[in-house]
N, C-alpha and C positions, 0 to 999 in steps of 0.2 A: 384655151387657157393660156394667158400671155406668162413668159419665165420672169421669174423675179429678180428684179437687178436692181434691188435695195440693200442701202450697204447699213452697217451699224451707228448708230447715231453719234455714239461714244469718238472721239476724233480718234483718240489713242489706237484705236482696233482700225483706224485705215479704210480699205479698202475691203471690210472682211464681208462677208453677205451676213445680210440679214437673214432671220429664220421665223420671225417674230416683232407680232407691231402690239403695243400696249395702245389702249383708246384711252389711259385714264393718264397717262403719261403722257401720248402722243413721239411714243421713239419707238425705233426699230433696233432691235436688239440682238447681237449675236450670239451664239454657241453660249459662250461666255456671260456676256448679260446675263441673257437668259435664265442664267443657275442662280445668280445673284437676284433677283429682279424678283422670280416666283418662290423665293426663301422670304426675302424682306417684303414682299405685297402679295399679298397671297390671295385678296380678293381682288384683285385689279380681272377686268377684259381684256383679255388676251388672243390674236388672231395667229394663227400659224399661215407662213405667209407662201409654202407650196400649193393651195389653192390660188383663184384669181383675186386680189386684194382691192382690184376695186370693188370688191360686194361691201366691203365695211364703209363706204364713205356715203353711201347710197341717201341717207336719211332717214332710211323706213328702219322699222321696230323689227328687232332678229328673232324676237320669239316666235316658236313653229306657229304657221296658222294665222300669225299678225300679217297683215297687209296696208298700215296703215301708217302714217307719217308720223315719227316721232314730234310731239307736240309738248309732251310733261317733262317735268325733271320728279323724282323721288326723294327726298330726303333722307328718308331709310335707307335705303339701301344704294343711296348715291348713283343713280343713273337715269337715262334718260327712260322714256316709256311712252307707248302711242294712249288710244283711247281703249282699247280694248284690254290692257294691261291695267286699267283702274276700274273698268264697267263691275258693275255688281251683279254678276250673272255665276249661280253655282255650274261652274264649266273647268274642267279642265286645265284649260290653257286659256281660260278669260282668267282678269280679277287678280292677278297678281300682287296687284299695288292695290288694290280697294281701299283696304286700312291701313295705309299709308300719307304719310303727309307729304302732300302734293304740289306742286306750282307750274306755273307754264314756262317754260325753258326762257321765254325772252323776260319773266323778274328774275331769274336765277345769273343771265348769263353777266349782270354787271358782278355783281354777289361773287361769282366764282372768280370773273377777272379778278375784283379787288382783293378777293383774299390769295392768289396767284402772286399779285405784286407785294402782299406782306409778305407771302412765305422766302420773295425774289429779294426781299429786302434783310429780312434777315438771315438767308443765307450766304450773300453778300457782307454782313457782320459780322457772320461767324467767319467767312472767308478772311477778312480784313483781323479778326481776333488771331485768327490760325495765324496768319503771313506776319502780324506783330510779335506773337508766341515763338513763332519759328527765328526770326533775327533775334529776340530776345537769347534762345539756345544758343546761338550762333556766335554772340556775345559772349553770352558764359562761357562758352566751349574756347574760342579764344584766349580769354584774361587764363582760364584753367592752363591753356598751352602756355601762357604767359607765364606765368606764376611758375608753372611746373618747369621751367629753362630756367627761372630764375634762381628757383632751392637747388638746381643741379649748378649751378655757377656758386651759390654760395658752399654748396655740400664739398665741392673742390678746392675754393679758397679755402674753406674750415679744414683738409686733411692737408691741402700744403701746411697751412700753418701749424699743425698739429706734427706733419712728418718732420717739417724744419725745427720745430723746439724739442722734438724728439733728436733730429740731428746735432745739435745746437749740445743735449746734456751729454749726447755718446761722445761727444770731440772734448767737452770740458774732463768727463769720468776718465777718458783716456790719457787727457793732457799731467794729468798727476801725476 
């Protein structure tokens, strides 16, 4: 068994090891991730990566018993699946997908790209909404500093001049 020297996909986490690869994500996730990752996706495949991790890139179908080259994709349940995952055999560990709607991985795999580059695209929107949103704050927060020096500069000229006309009647009430 080769040691694992995958580090976390996340850049922010460095240099941290991995412990964990998602196939439905395609990242490798640390400590950390990982808490996050299987709270918010909770049916994603998931590899612990102290075994050997080249077994998950294999192509073949992980279910016990399968030996045969992932060929389908699932709809239901969003994954891939050999032939013996859809055969209509009352067995155990045949048939999984029987009555499931089915496709062959290669009509699926434009289908997944293009909906990859909506979901890339509008996260990129939202990113681009966030980073306007946040100068927008930033703005505000500003003219606020602005404004807020400004009522402390008039709150000062309004007590001079309030202290001076108050000085102004003590010298006339005394001058009598």
């Amino acid at each position: 068994m080769e040691k694992n020297n995958k580090f976390c996909s996340f850049k922010d986490h460095g240099e941290t090891n991995a412990i964990i690869y998602c196939c439905e994500c395609k990242v490798y996730m640390c400590n950390k991730c990982e808490i996050f990752h299987s709270k918010l996706l909770q049916n994603h495949k998931t590899y612990s990566l102290d075994k050997d991790i080249s077994e998950i890139f294999t192509g073949f179908c992980k279910e016990e018993n399968h030996f045969n080259k992932l060929v389908f994709f699932c709809k239901n349940h969003n994954q891939l699946c050999c032939a013996e995952c859809i055969v209509n055999i009352e067995k155990k560990e045949f048939g999984k997908h029987k009555n499931c709607k089915l496709c062959l991985i290669e009509d699926i795999k434009d289908e997944k790209k293009n909906k990859l580059k909506d979901n890339i695209k509008v996260l990129e929107e939202i990113s681009n909404s966030l980073k306007d949103s946040i100068n927008d704050l930033k703005n505000i927060f500003e003219k606020i500093n602005e404004d807020k020096e400004e009522l402390k500069t008039n709150i000062q000229k309004l007590f001079t001049k309030i202290r001076n006309e108050l000085n102004n009647r003590e010298t006339f009430y005394w001058s009598w």
